[in-house]
Each structure stands twice: as structure tokens, then as C-alpha cells.
C-alpha positions as CSV (number, residue, x, y, z in Angstrom):
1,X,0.0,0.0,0.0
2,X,1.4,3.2,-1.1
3,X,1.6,6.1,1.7
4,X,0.5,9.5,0.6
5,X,2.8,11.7,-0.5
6,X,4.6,13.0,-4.0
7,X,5.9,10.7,-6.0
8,X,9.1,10.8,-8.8
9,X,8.1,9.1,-11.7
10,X,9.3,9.3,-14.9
11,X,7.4,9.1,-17.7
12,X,7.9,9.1,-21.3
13,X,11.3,11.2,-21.1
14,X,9.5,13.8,-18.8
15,X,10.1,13.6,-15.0
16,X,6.3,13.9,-13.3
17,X,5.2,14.3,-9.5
18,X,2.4,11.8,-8.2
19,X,0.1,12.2,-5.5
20,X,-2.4,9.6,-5.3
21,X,-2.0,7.4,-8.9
22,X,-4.5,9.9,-10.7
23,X,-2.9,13.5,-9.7
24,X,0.3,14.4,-12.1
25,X,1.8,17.5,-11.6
26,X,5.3,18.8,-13.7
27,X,8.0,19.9,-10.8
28,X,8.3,23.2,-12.8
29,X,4.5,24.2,-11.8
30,X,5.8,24.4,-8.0
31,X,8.4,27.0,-6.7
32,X,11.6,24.9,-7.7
33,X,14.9,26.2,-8.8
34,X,15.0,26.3,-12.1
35,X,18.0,23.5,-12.1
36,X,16.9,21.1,-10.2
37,X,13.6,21.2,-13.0
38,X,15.8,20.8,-15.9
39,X,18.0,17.8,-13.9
40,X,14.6,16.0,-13.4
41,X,13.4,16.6,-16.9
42,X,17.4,15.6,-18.4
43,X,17.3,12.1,-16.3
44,X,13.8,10.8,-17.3
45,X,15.0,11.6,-20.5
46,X,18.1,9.4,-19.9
47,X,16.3,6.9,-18.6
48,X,13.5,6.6,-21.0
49,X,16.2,6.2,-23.6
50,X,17.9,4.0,-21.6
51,X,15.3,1.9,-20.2
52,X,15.9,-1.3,-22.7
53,X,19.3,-0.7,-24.7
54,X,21.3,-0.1,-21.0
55,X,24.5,-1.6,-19.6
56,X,24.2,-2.5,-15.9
57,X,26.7,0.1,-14.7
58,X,24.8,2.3,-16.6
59,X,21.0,1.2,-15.4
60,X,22.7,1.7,-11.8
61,X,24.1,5.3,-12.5
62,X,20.6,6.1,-13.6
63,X,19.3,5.0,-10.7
64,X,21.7,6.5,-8.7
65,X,20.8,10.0,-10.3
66,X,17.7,9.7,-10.0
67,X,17.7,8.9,-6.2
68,X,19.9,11.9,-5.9
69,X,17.3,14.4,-7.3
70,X,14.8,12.8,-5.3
71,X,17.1,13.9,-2.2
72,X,17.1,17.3,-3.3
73,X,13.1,17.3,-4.1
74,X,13.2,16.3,-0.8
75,X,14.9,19.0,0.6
76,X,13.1,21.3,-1.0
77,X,10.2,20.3,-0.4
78,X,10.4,20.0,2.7
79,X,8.9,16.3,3.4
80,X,8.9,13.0,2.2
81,X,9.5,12.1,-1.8
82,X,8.7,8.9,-3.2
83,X,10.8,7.3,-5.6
84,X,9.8,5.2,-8.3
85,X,13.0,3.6,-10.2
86,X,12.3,4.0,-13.9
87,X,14.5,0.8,-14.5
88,X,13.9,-1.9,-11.8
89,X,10.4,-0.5,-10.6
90,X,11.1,-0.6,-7.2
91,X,9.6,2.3,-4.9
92,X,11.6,3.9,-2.2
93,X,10.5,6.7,0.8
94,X,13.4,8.9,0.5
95,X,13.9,11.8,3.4
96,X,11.9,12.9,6.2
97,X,8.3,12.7,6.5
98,X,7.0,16.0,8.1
99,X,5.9,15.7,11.9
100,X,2.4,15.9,12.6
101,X,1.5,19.5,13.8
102,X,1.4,19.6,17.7
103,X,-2.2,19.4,18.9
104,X,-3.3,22.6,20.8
105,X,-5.6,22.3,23.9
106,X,-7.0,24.7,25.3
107,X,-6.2,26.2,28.9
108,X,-9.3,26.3,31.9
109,X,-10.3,29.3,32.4
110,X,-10.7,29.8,36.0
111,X,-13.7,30.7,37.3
112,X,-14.4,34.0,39.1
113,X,-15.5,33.7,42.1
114,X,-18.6,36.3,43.4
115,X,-17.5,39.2,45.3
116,X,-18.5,38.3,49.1
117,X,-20.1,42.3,49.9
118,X,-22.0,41.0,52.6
119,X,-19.3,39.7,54.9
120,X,-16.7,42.1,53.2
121,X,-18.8,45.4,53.8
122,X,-19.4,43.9,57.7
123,X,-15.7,43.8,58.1
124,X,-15.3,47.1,56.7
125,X,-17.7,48.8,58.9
126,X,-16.1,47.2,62.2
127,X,-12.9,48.2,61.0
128,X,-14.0,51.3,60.0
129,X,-15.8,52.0,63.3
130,X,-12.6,50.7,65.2
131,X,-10.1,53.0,63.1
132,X,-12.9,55.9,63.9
133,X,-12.5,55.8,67.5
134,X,-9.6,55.6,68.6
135,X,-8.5,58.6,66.4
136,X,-11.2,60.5,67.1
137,X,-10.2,60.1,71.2
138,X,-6.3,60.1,70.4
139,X,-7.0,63.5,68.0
140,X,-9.8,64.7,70.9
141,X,-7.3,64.6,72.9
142,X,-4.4,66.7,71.4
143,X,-6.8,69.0,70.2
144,X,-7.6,70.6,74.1
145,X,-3.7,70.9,74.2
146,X,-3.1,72.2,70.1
147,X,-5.6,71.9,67.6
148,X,-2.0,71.6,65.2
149,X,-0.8,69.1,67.2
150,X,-3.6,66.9,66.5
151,X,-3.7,67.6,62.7
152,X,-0.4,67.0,62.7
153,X,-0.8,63.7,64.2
154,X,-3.7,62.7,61.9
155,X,-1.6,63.3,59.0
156,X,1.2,60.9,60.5
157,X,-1.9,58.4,60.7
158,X,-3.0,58.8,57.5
159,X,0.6,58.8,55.4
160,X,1.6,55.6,57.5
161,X,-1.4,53.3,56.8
162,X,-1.8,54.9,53.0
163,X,0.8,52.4,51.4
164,X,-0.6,49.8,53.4
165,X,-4.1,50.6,52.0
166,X,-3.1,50.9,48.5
167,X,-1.3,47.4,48.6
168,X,-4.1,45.7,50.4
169,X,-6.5,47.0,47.6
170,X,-6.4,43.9,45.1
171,X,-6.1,41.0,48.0
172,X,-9.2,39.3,48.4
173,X,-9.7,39.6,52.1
174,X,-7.4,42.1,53.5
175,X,-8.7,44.7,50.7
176,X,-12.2,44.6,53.0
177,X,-9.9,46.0,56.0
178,X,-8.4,48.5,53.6
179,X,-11.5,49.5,53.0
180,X,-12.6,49.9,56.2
181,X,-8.9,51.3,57.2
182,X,-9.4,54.2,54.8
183,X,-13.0,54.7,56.0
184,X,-12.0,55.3,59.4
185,X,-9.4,57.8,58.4
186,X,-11.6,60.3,56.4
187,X,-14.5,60.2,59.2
188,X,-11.7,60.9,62.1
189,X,-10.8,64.1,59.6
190,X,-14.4,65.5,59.7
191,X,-14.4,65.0,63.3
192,X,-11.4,67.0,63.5
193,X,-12.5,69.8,61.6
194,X,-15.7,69.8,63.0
195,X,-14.3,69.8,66.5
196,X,-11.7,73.1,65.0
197,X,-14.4,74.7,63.3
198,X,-17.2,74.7,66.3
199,X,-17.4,77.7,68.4
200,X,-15.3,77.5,71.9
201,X,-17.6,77.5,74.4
202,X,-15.5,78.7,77.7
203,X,-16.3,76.4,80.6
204,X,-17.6,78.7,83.9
């Protein structure tokens, strides 16, 4: 059983390529050099001439020649070249068939989990109601002694948990106590400037 694949065949003094018995193509209708066409062509001319009238060493330098043109069709080409010996008939696979293209599979796609607000917005509020606190009594504090001191003492807060808060932003969990982190900040602020902007009220 023949294996598919082009063939070199030569046929009455013309060298042909065949692909499955019925399909007969000329090598100069594909993107050979132009030598390596007029080699193929001079050879099955040789050994069409040849094919009755030939000494043995010349039948085998025939088939020789023509086993070396299949190497370079070969090469050319890329794969595998069958070659049919005008003289003794005897096909041989000549060169490297062409590996099978590598199968491509496709990767999972993981799936996304849902975003947890319920629990996540509970942790932010108790953080956020923690943070609150105890700033508001720390900055409650400094403000009877210097209103400066205690914005002064917010913004230390607020510039040593910001990098902390901007990392925590894309982790699943921690980015709930970011959240609530940040929260806390901001609402100890208004209390601060509500608590500089209020009247004094002088105690009697």
C-alpha cells in the first residue's frame, strides 16, 4: 500500500510528480529552482532512452541519479519524496516525513469567584468604626492641648497606613480591612474639623 505523498516518476522522457495514482503534476509548476527542474526533466529523458538498450553500470548510474534528485526534491520540499526507479520498478520513501503538527488544547479558564459584599462590607464597617475611635479620642485629645498638634498627628496616621491601604486593595480579604482602614481615616478628619471649626464654648 502506497503512503500519501509526492511521488518521482518518470514518464515518457518527462520527469512527473504523483500524489495519489490519478494526480500528475510537472515539478516546474511548484516554486523549484530552475535547475533542479531541468535535472529531473534531463534524467527521465536518460532513462526513458535508456530503459531497454542499457548496460548494468549504466541502469545503476541512472538510478543512482535519480535517487539523488529525489534527495534534493526532498529538501526542497520540505517532506517526504517517493521514488519510483524508472529501470527496476522498485519504490523507495526517501527523506523525512514532516511531523504531525502539535495538537493545541485549550487552557481552563478559571472561574471568578462572586464578590463576598455582605461579609466584606461587615468587616469594613467594624474596622472602620474601630479606626474611627480611637483617632477621634487620640485627636480629641491633642486637640484641648493644640488643635496643630492633633492635625499633625492625623496626617502621620493617614501617610503611614496609605501604602498599606493601596497594597491591600487587590487582596481578596485584606482589601475589606483596607477599606474599612481608609474609612476610618476620612471620618476621624471631619471630626477634627468639626471639632476646630465649632465655636469655643469657655467652661464657667
Amino acid at each position: 500500500m502506497r503512503e500519501p505523498g509526492w511521488e518521482l516518476h518518470a514518464r515518457s522522457g518527462r520527469a512527473v510528480l504523483v500524489r495519489d495514482v490519478d494526480h500528475e503534476v510537472d515539478p516546474g509548476r511548484l516554486r523549484l529552482p530552475d535547475s533542479l527542474v531541468e535535472a529531473l526533466h534531463e534524467w527521465a529523458h536518460v532513462a526513458e532512452t535508456a530503459h531497454e538498450a542499457a548496460e548494468p553500470g549504466d541502469r545503476e548510474l541512472i538510478s543512482k541519479r535519480g535517487r539523488q534528485l529525489a534527495m534534493r526534491l526532498a529538501a526542497e520540499t520540505g517532506g517526504q519524496i517517493g521514488y519510483l526507479d524508472p529501470l527496476s520498478g522498485r519504490l523507495d520513501r526517501i527523506g523525512r516525513p514532516r511531523p504531525p503538527a502539535p495538537r493545541r488544547y485549550a487552557l481552563p479558564v478559571p472561574r471568578e469567584e462572586p464578590t463576598p459584599w455582605g461579609p466584606g462590607l461587615a468587616v469594613s464597617a467594624i474596622i472602620a468604626a474601630i479606626a474611627t475611635t480611637t483617632l477621634v479620642v487620640v485627636t480629641l485629645g491633642l486637640a484641648d492641648v493644640s488643635g496643630v498638634l492633633a492635625a499633625v498627628v492625623n496626617l502621620a496616621v493617614a501617610a503611614g497606613f496609605a501604602p498599606s491601604i493601596w497594597l491591600g486593595r487587590r487582596i481578596a480579604v485584606w482589601r475589606w480591612v483596607a477599606y474599612g482602614t481608609a474609612a476610618g481615616i476620612v471620618l476621624a478628619w471631619l471630626v477634627l474639623l468639626l471639632t476646630l471649626l465649632s465655636p469655643y464654648t469657655p467652661h464657667v
